[in-house]
N, C-alpha and C positions, 0 to 999 in steps of 0.2 A: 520671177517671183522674188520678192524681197526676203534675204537671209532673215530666219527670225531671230537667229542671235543678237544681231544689231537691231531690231524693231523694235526696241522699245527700251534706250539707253536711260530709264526709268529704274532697269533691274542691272541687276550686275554683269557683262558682259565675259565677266571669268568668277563663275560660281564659287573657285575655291580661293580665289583672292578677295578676303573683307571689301567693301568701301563703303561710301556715304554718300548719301543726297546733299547736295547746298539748301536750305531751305529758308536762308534772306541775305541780305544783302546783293552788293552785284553778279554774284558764280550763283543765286538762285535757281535750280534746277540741271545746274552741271555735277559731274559725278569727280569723287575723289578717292584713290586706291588708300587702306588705311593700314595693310598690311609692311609696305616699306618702309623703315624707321628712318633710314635718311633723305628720302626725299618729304616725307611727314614734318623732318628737321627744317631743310631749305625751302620746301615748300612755303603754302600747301601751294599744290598743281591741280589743276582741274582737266576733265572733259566732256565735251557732248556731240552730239551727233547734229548734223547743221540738218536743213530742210532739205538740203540737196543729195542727203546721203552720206555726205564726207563727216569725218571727224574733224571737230577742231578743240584744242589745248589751249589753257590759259593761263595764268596768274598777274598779279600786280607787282609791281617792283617796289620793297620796302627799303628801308635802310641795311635791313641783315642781308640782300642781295647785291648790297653795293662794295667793291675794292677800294683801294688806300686811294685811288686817284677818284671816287665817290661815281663811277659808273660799275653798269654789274659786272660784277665777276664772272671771267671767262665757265670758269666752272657750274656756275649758276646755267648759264646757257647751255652747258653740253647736259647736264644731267636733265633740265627741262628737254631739251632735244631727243634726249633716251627717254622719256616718261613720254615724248610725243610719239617713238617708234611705237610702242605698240598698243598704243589707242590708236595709232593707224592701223596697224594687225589687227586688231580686232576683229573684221568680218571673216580671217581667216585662220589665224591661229588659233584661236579655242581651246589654247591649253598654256602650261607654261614652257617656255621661252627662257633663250638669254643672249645677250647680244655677245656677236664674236668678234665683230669687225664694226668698225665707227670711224668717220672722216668729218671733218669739216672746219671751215672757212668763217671765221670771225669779220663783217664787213662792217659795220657801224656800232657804237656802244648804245647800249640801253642806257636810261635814266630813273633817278627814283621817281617813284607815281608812275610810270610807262604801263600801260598791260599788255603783256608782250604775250603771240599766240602763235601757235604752231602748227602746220598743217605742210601734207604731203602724199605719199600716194606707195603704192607696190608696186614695186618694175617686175616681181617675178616673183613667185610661189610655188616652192617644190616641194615634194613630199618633206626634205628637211632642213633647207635652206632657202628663206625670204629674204628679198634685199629691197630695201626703199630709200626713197628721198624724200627732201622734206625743206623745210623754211621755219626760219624764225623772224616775226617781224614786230615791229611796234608802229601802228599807223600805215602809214606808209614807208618808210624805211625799212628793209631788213636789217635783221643784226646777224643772223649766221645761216648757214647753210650748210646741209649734212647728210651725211649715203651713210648707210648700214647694212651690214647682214645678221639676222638674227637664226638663230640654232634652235628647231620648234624641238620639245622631248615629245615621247613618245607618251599613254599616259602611261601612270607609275614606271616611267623611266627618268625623272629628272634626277641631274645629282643632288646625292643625300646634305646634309648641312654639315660643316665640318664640326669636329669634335674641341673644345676649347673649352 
């Protein structure tokens, strides 16, 4: 039986985090978290749930994604890469998260107008430690490749927001 969290990437698949519908253009029908303020910044990031069940991530590469050498910025990639962790979690986290651990391997540069997309998979799901992998690619070429472990909270156990 299909998880009904994931059945129907129409509705929000983490209730307490905000997002949106696309409702034109090309991300038509993909969802977007509206609660993170930096990646809302570098964004937007999209995702949807393919036919096959998988999640897959996207965005377009504009000019504000691109470094002095006019391809994207490494960082551009690793934060798409974290926004792709857990749109992969999703059929198992169901709560909030936060990543503890992040690797990854820059193989080819992205380009403006690219739409680079992100998809990968769960090696392991424990009561409070997930670890997956993943891809970043544009086309056919990748551009990074990345292993995580993410730290699931408890609920009303995540940590509080600091005081500033």
């Amino acid at each position: 039986m299909k998880d009904p969290f994931l059945s129907d990437m129409t509705q929000s698949a983490f209730p307490y985090q905000p997002d949106r519908l696309c409702s034109e253009g090309e991300f038509t029908g993909w969802r977007s978290w509206t609660s993170d303020n930096f990646e809302n910044h570098i964004g937007p990031f999209w995702h949807r749930e393919e036919a096959d069940g998988t999640v897959r991530c996207a965005f377009r590469v504009t000019r504000k994604h691109l470094n002095s050498a006019g391809t994207v910025h490494g960082g551009t990639l690793m934060s798409f890469a974290d926004y792709c962790i857990y749109s992969i979690a999703l059929p198992v986290i169901k709560g909030p998260g936060a990543t503890i651990s992040f690797a990854c391997e820059f193989i080819d540069p992205g380009r403006e107008g690219d739409l680079v997309t992100g998809s990968g998979e769960i090696i392991r799901a424990g009561n409070s430690l997930m670890f997956l992998r993943g891809m970043v690619t544009s086309e056919t070429r990748t551009l990074l490749n990345f292993s995580s472990t993410v730290k699931r909270f408890k609920p009303g156990r995540q940590p509080a927001p600091s005081a500033t």
